[in-house]
N, C-alpha and C positions, 0 to 999 in steps of 0.2 A: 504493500500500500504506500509506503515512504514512497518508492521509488516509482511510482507510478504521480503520487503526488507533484513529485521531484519535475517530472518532467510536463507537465501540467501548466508549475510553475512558470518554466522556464518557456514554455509554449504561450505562455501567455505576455512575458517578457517580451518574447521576441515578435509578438502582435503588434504591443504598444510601441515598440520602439519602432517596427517599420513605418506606421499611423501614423506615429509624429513627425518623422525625419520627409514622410510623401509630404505629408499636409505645408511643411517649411518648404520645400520645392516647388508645391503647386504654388503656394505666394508668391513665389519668385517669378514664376513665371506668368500668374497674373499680372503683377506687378508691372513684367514689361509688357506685357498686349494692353493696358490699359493706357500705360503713359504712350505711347507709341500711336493707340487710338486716338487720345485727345487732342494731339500734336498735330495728327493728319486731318483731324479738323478744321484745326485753326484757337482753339481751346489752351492757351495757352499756358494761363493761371493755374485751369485743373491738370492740368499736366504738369506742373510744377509743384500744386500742392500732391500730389503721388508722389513724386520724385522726392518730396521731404518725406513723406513717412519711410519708402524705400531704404532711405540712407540710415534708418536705425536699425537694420540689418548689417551686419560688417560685411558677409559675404556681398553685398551689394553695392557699398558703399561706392566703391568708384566708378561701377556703371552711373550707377543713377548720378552721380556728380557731374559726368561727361555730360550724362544727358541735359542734367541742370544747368551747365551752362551754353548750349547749342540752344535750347529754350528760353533764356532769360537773356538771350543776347537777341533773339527774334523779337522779343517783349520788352526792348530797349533799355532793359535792366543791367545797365553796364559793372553796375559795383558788384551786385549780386553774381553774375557771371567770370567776371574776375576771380572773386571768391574761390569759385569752385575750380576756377583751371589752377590757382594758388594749391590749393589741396591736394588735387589729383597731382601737381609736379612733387610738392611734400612728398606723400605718400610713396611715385615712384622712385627718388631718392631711396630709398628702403628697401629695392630691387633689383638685384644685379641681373640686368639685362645678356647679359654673355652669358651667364651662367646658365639662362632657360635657354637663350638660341644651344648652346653645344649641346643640350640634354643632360638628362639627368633619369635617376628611378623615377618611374611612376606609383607616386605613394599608394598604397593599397588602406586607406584609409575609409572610415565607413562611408560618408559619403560618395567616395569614387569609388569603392570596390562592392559596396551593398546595392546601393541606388539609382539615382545618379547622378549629370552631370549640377544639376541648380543646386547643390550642397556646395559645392566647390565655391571659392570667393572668387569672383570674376576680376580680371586684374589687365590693361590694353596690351595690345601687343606694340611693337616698335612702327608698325606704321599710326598705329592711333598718335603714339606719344608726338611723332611729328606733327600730325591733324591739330593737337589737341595746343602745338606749342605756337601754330597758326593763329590756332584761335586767337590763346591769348595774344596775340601781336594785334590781331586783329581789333580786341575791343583798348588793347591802350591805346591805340590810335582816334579813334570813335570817344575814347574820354578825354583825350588832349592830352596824354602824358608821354610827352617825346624821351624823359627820360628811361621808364619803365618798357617804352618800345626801343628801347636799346640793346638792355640787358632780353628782351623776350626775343628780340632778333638772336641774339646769341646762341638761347635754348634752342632754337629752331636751328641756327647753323649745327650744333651740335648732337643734335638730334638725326637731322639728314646723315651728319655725317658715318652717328653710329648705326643707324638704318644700312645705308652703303655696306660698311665694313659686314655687318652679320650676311652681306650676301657670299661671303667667302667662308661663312666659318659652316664646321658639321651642320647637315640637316635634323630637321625634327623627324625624319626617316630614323636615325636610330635612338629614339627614346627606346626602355627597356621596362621590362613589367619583372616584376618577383613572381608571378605568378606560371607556372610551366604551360606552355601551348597557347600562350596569349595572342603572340606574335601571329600561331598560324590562324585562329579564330579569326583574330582581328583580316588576316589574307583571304578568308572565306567571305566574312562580308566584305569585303572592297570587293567581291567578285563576283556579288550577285547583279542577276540584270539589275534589277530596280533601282539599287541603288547607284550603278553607273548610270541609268540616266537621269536619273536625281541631280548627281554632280552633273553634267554637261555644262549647268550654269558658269562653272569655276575655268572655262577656256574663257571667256572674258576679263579674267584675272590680267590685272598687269603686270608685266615682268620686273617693270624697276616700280619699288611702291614710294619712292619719292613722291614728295608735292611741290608741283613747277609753280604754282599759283602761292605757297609759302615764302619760296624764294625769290620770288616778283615783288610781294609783298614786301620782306626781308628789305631786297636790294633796293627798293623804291627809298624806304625809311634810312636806310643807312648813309642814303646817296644825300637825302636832303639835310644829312647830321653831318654832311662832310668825311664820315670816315670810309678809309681803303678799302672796307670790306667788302663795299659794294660792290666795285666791279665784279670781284669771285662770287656773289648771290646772283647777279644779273648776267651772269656768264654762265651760271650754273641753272638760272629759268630757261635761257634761251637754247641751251642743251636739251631740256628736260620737254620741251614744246619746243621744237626746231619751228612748225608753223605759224608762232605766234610772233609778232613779229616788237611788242611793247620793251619787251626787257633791250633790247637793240635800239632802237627809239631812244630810249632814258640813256644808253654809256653814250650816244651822241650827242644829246641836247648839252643845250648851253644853259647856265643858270640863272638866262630871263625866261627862256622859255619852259624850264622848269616850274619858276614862278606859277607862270599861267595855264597850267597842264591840271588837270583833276586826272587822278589816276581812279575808274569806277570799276568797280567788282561784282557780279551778278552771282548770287547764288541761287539755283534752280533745279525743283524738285527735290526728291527726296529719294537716300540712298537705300540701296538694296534693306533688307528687314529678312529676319530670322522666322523660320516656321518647321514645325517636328516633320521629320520625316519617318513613319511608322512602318515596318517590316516584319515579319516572324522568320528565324532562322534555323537550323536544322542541321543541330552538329552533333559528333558520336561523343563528346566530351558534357552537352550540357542539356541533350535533347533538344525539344522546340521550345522555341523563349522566345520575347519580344526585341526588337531593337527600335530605339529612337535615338535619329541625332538631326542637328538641326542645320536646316540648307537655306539656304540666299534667295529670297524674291526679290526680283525687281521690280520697282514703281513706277515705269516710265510714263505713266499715265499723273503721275504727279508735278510733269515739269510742264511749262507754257512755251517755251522756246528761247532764243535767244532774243533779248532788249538791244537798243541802238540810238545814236545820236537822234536831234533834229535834221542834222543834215544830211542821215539814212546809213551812215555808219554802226555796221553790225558791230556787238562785242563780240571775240573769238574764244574758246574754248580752250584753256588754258590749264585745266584740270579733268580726268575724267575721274571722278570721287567713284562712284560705281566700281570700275575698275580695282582703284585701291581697296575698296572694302571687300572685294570679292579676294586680292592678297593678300588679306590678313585671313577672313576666313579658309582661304586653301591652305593656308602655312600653319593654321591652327587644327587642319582634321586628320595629320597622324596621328595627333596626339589622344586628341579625341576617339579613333576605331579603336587604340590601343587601351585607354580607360573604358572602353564598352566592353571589349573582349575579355580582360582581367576582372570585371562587373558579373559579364555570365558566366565566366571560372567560380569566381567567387561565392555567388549564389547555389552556383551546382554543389559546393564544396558542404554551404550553409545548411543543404537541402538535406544532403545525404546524411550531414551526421545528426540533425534531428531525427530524420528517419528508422537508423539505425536502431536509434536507441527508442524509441515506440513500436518495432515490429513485434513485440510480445503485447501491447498493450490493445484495450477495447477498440472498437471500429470509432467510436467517435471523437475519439484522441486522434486514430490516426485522420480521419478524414479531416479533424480541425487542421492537422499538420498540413495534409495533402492544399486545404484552402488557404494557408498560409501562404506555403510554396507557391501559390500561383498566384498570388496578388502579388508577391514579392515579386514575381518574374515578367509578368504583362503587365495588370492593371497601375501598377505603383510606378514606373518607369516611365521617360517622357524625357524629352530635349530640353535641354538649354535654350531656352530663346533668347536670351540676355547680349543685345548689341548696341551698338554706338550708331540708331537709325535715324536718329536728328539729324542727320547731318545734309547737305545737298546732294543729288545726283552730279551735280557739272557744277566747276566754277568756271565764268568768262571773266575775261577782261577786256582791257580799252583806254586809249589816252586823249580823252577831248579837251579841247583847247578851248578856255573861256574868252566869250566875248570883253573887251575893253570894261564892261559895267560889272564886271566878274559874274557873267550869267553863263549856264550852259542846259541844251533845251537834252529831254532823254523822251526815247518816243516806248513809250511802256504800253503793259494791255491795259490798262484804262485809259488811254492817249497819250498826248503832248504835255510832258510834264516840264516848268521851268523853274530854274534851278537858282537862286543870288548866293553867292559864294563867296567867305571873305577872301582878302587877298592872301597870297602866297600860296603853297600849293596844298591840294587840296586830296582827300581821300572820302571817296562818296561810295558805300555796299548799298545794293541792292538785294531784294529777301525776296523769291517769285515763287508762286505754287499755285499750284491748278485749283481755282474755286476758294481761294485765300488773298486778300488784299495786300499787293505789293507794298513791302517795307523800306521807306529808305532811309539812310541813318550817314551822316556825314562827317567828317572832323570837324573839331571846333575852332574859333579863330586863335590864330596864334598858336598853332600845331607845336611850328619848329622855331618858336624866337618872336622877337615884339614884330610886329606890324602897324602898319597906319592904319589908326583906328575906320574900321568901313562905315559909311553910313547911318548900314542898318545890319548891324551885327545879327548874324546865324544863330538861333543857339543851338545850346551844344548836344548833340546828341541829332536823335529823329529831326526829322526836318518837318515843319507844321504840315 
């Protein structure tokens, strides 16, 4: 009777503890289908307030903070946005980046080896940290702090640069599982049909995940602070988008017609987004079990197209954000079949020695077990949807040249928009999305140094 008790007990343990650890995933993963929803609205605020309770999650914390500030920089909340790129750089200081590119064990921890991936703390990969070091250059510029867009150019040159260099180092092809046969499990599903056409989205993947449209940025800001660095960012966008032709533009001009240049930025639509991809698999090691992991949709239905001058000058396409997000997701799913594989090891492992020890006991011991095992194996299980999908599908760029009155006209989808701009030069984003009112948000006067006071000073931030 003890021992019947005994394992009762222990049967019931291991009920509660799967309940809780599903039910913290499924949060997680509501979590992001909701701010993700409210975002694609246009719902700005409630997508923000999600995104704060998010963050009293640690595992979450630095998704929802990316997200926090890609949202509160649309909702021209420049300090709040700052905020969170400040964090997320905190934070990945704390991260030796070499050390995950070369690989390391794949910890068999309860979260990754019981359940699955939404246990895991979600953490950028080396191309976010770029995006992310964008951003912030991005909103110091938008709040007028030329010194702060100094030091953010920096993080961003050095960012790129250790992006570059991890293209040389070992792949995430050989991470390694403690678990035996993980390797070939994980070889089986890479090998089923389904799920090879699942991936086909990831040939869109770009090959260098630099961002041309950071180092445009970068070099623009550098150039008007006078320092040498520029040319190496403006040689380094002009590489990165050989078609674009602004960064070449800016190492020629002279520094009146710098003056009088608005450099303007379009960000348009909205990047690929995460959704489970569900499978049942069928190996001699773990029987039939579920598999979910999570693959890239595209929005292209979320962007308007490209904006342009008054005088019918298209912006050009200077980043394809799509592309990068699709390279971080491909450079993240070795890692990921190998934590799924070592998941349904793991479970088989779980399975068996409960089993083991109830085959002498009543039918309804075991059949609790047998129900255990199979929530634990299908119904409990589910993707990670957890990604950085705030962000634009495309960024353009463009160099228009203000009229004498510091005017410059932009022909957007709600028409002819014109523009009063203080003097000296000028940095003007635009925010475009399908069935969501175009945001525009400008530098404020006095970006890089004193100026003559204009007549009718801009202020700072969104433009009325």
């Amino acid at each position: 009777m003890n021992g019947v008790t005994h394992v009762q007990q222990r049967l019931a343990s291991w009920m509660l503890t799967i309940l809780r650890l599903s039910l913290v995933g499924c949060g997680s993963t509501n979590t992001a289908l909701d701010a993700t929803s409210f975002y694609t609205r246009g719902e700005n605020q409630l997508a923000l307030d999600v995104l704060s309770e998010a963050k009293s999650n640690s595992k979450n914390q630095q998704w929802a903070t990316l997200q926090e500030a890609t949202v509160a920089l649309d909702a021209s909340q420049f300090d709040r946005a700052a905020r969170a790129v400040s964090w997320v750089e905190a934070r990945d200081e704390l991260i030796d980046e070499r050390a995950l590119i070369s690989g390391t064990e794949v910890k068999e921890d309860l979260g990754s080896a019981l359940i699955d991936e939404r246990l895991r703390e979600w953490t950028p990969s080396l191309g976010e940290r770029v995006m992310y070091e964008y951003l912030g250059l991005m909103i110091d510029l938008l709040r007028g702090d030329a010194d702060q867009a100094r030091v953010s150019s920096i993080r961003f040159a050095r960012s790129q640069t250790l992006l570059e260099e991890s293209r040389s180092m070992p792949s995430t092809q050989k991470l390694r599982s403690k678990r035996k046969n993980a390797k070939e499990v994980a070889g089986q599903i890479d090998r089923e049909d389904s799920y090879q056409r699942a991936i086909e989205v990831y040939a869109g993947a770009a090959e260098d995940a630099r961002c041309a449209a950071g180092s445009l940025l970068a070099g623009w800001a550098r150039l008007q602070l006078g320092d040498a660095a520029a040319r190496s960012l403006l040689e380094e966008a002009a590489a990165l988008a050989p078609g674009h032709d602004a960064a070449r533009r800016l190492l020629e001009m002279k520094s009146e017609a710098l003056s009088q240049t608005a450099l303007v930025f379009q960000e348009d639509g909205l990047c690929p987004t995460l959704r489970p991809f569900r499978f049942n698999i069928h190996t001699w090691q773990t029987g039939v079990a579920r598999v979910a992991l999570p693959i890239p949709v595209l929005r292209t239905s979320q962007a308007i197209g490209a904006v342009g001058s008054g005088s019918g000058e298209i912006l050009q396409v200077v980043s394809d954000v799509d592309a990068l997000y699709l390279a971080e997701e491909f450079d993240r799913a070795p890692a990921r079949l190998l934590r799924t594989a070592t998941r349904l090891l793991s479970q088989e492992v779980a399975t068996r020695s409960v089993m083991r020890e109830i085959d002498d006991q009543g039918s309804l011991t075991r059949g609790m077990t047998r129900l255990s095992a199979s929530l634990l194996r299908t119904v409990l299980v589910d993707a990670d949807v957890r990604s950085w999908d705030t962000r634009p599908s495309v960024i353009r760029a463009g160099l228009i040249m203000k009229s004498p009155e510091g005017r410059i006209q932009l022909n957007l989808p709600e028409g002819l928009r014109t523009l009063e701009l203080p003097p000296g030069p000028n940095f003007v984003r635009i925010r475009t999305r399908a069935g969501i009112p175009t945001v525009i948000q400008t530098s404020p006067y006095g970006l890089f140094g004193a100026q003559a006071e204009p007549i009718n000073p801009v202020p700072k931030g969104i433009v009325p």
